[in-house]
C-alpha positions as CSV (number, residue, x, y, z in Angstrom):
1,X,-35.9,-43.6,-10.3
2,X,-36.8,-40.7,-12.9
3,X,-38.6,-37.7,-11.4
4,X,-41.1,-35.8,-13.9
5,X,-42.2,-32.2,-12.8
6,X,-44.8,-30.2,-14.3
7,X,-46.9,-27.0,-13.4
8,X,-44.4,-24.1,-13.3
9,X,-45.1,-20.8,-14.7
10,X,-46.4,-16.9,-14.0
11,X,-48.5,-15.8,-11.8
12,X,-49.2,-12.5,-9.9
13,X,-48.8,-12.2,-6.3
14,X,-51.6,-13.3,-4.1
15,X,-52.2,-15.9,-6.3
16,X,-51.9,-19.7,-6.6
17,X,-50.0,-22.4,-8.4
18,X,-49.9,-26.1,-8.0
19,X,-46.6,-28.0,-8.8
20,X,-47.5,-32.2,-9.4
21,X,-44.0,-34.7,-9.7
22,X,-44.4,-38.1,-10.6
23,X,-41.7,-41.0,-9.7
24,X,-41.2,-43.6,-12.0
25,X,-39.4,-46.7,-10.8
26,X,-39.4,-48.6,-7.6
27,X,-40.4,-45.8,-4.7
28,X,-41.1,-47.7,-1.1
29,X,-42.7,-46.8,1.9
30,X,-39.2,-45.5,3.3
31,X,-39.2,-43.4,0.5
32,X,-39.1,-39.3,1.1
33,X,-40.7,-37.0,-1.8
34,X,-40.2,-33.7,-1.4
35,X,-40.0,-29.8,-3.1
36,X,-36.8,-27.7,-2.8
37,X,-36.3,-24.1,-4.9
38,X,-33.6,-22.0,-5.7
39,X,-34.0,-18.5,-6.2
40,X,-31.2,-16.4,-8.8
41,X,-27.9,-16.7,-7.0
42,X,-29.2,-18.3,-4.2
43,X,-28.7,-22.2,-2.6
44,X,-31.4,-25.0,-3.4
45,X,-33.1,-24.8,0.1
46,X,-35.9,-27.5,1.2
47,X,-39.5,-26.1,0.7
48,X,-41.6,-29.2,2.0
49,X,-41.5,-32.9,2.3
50,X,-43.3,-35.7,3.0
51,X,-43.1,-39.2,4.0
52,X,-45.3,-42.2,3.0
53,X,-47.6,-42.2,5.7
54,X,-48.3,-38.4,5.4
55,X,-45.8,-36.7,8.1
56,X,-44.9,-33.6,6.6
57,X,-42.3,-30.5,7.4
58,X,-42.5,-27.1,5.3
59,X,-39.6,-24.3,5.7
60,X,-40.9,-21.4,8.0
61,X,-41.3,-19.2,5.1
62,X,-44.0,-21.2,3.2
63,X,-46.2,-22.4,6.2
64,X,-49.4,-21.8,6.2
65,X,-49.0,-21.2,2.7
66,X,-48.2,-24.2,1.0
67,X,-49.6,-27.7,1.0
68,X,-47.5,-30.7,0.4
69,X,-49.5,-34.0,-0.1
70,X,-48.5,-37.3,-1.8
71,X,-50.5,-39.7,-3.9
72,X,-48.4,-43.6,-3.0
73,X,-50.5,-45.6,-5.0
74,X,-49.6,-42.6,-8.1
75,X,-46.2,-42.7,-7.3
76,X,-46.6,-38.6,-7.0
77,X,-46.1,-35.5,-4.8
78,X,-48.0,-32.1,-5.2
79,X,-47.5,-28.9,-3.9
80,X,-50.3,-26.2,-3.5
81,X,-48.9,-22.8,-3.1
82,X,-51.5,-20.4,-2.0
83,X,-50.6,-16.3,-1.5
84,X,-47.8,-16.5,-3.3
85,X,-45.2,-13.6,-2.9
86,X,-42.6,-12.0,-5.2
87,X,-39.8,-14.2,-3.1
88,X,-41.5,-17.5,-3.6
89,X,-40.0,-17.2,-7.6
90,X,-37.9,-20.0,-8.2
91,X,-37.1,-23.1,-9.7
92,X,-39.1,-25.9,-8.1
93,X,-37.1,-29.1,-7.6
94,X,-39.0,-32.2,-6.5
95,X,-36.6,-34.6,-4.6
96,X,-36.7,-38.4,-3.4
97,X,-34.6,-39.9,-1.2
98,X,-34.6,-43.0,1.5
99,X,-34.6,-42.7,5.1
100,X,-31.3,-44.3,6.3
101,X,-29.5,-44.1,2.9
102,X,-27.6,-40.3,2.5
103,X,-26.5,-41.2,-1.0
104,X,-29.6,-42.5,-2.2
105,X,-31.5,-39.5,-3.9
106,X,-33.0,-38.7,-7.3
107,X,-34.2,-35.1,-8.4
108,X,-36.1,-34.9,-11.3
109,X,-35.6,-31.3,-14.0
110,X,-36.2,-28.2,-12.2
111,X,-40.2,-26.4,-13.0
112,X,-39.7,-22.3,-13.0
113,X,-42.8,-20.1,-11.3
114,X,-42.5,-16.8,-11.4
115,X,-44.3,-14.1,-9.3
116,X,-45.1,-11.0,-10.5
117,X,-45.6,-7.9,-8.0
């Protein structure tokens, strides 16, 4: 499976940005897609995920602020991020993996978004 990533970039604080990945390859219904970030000299930490039939889980610091939602039919995950802050800067992984199988994941090329104060 090759993960694509697109919709990085600036934007000032307060604002929004939407980040879309698209799997290609064999992804089934067992099949987690999900967004982790990693800030300068910080550890790639889990932002949201979501499974195939729409259960999701978001980090405490992003709730409330960022949407997760997945298209199966498109093979694709999105993430809406809404009031971004100076600390939300990063780069954006998206992330598959298979419920049951630890070894079995795929990241695709990180997406940078920066927030400006």
């Amino acid at each position: 499976v090759q993960l694509q990533a697109s919709g990085g970039g600036v934007v000032q604080a307060g604002g929004s940005l939407g980040l879309s990945c698209a799997a290609f390859g064999v992804v089934t219904s067992g099949d987690i897609m999900a967004w982790y970030r990693q800030a300068p000299g910080k550890q790639r930490v889990l932002v949201a995920a979501v499974t195939s039939g729409g259960g999701t889980n978001y980090a405490d610091s992003v709730k409330g602020r960022f949407t997760i939602s997945r298209d199966n039919a498109k093979n694709q995950v999105y993430l809406q991020m809404n009031s971004l802050k100076p600390e939300d800067t990063a780069v954006y992984y998206c992330r598959l993996s298979r419920l049951g199988y630890d070894e079995y994941e795929f990241w695709g090329r990180g997406t940078l978004v920066t927030v400006s104060s």
